[in-house]
matplotlib code that plots the C-alpha trace (Angstrom):
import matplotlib.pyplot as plt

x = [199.0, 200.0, 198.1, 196.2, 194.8, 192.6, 190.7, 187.1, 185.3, 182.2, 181.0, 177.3, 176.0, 178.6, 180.9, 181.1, 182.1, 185.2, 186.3, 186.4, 188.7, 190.9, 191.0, 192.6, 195.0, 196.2, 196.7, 194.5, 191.5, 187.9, 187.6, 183.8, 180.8, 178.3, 175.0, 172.7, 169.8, 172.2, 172.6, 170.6, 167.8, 168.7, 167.9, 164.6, 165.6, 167.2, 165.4, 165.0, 167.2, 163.8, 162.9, 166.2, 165.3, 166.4, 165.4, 166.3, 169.0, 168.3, 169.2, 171.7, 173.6, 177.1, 177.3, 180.2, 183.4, 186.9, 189.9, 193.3, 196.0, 199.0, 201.0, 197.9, 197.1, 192.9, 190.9, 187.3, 183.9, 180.5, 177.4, 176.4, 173.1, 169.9, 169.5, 173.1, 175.1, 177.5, 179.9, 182.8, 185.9, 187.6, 190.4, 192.2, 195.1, 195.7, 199.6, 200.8, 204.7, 206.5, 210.0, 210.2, 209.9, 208.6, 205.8, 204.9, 204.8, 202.4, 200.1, 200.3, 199.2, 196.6, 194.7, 195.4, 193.4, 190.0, 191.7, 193.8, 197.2, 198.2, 201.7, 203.3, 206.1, 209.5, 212.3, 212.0, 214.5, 212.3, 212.1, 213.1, 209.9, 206.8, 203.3, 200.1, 196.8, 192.7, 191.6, 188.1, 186.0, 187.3, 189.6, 193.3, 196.4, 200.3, 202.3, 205.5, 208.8, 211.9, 212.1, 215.2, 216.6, 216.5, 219.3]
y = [48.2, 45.1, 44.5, 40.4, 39.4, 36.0, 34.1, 34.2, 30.7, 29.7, 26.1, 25.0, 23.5, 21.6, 24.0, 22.2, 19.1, 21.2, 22.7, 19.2, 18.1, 21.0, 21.3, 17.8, 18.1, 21.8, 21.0, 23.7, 24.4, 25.8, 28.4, 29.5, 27.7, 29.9, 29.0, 31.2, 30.1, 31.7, 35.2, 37.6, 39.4, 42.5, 45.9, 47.6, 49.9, 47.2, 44.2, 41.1, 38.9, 37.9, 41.8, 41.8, 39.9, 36.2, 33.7, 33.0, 30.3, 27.1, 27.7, 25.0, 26.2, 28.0, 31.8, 31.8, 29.8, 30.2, 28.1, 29.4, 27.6, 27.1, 29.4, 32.1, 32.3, 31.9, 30.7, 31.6, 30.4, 30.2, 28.5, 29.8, 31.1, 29.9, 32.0, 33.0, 31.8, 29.4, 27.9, 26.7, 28.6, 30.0, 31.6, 30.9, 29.2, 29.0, 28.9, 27.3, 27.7, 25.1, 25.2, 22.1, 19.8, 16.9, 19.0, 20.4, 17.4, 15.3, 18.6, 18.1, 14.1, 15.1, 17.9, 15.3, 12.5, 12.1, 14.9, 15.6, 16.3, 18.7, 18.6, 16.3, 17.6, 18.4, 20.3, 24.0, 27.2, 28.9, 25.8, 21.9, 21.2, 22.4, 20.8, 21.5, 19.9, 20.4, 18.8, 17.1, 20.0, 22.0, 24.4, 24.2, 24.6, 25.4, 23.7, 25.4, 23.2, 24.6, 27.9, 28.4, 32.4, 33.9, 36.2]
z = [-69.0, -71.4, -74.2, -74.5, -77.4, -76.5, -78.8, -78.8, -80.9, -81.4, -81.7, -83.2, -79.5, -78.4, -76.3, -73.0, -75.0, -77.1, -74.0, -71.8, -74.5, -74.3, -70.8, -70.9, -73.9, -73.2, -69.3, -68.7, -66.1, -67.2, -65.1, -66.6, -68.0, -68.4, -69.9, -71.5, -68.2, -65.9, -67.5, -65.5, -67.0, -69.2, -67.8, -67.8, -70.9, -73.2, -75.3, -74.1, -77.1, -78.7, -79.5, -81.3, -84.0, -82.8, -80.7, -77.2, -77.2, -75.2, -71.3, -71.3, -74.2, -73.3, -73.5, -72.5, -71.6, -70.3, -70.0, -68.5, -69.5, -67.3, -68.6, -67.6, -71.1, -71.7, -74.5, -74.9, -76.7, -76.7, -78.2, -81.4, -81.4, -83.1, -86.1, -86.2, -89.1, -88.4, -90.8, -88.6, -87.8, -91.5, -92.1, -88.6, -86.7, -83.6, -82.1, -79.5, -78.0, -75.8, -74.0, -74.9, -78.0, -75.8, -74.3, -77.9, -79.0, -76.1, -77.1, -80.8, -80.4, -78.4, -80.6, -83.0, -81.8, -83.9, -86.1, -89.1, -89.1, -91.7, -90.9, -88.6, -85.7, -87.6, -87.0, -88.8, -89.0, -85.9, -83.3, -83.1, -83.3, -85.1, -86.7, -87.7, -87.2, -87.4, -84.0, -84.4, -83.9, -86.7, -85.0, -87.0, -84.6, -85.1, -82.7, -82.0, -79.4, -78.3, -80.5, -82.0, -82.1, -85.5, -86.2]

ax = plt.figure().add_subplot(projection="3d")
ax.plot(x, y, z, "-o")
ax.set_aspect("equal")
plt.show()
């Protein structure tokens, strides 16, 4: 069986909102929006979240999400929950790969808009074209067109 890593984030309440936006920049289709309301009831024999030590989060808050992207790749996320720390993403990039430098690029511009661009699309030793950006919600990205074969 192939291994899959997928990313997993977590956004302070506005989940629906991030995942709109990359729905439309990444081409991709939300294929789950679940809200915290439309988890079924734990089992008998296990807490209910309050009698571990939180609070319930609100029932339209998203537990979970899911986009697939059209290459069949998914990115995931979810609500953070009240009580739970949450101090924006740290410590991570997210990379993307294009065929083409023209598709990379309408992607880069895209994550870009209301963000910061921390590199903008130039030609590098591994593709034709490659960038980086923090998109408006915090979440930094490496854009990656046309990869170029490294001996």
């Amino acid at each position: 069986m192939a291994t899959t890593l997928t990313p997993y984030l977590s956004f302070p309440g506005n989940t629906r909102e991030v995942f709109a936006f990359y729905a439309q920049a990444l081409g991709g289709t939300i294929e789950a929006m679940m809200t915290h309301g439309e988890m079924p009831p734990p089992p008998d024999d296990q807490p209910a979240p309050e009698g571990c030590g939180f609070a319930p989060p609100p029932a339209d808050s998203i537990m979970h999400a899911c986009l697939r992207l059209p290459d069949g790749a998914r990115l995931m996320a979810g609500d953070a929950p009240p009580g739970m720390p949450f101090d924006g993403v740290k410590g991570v990039m997210l990379a993307l790969q294009y065929d083409t430098v023209a598709e990379a690029e309408r992607v880069f511009a895209a994550l870009a808009e209301g963000g910061s661009v921390t590199m903008p699309p130039a030609p590098t030793f591994w593709a034709r074209s490659f960038g980086m950006l923090t998109d408006r919600h915090g979440i930094a990205w490496a854009v990656n067109g046309e990869p170029i074969a490294i001996a």
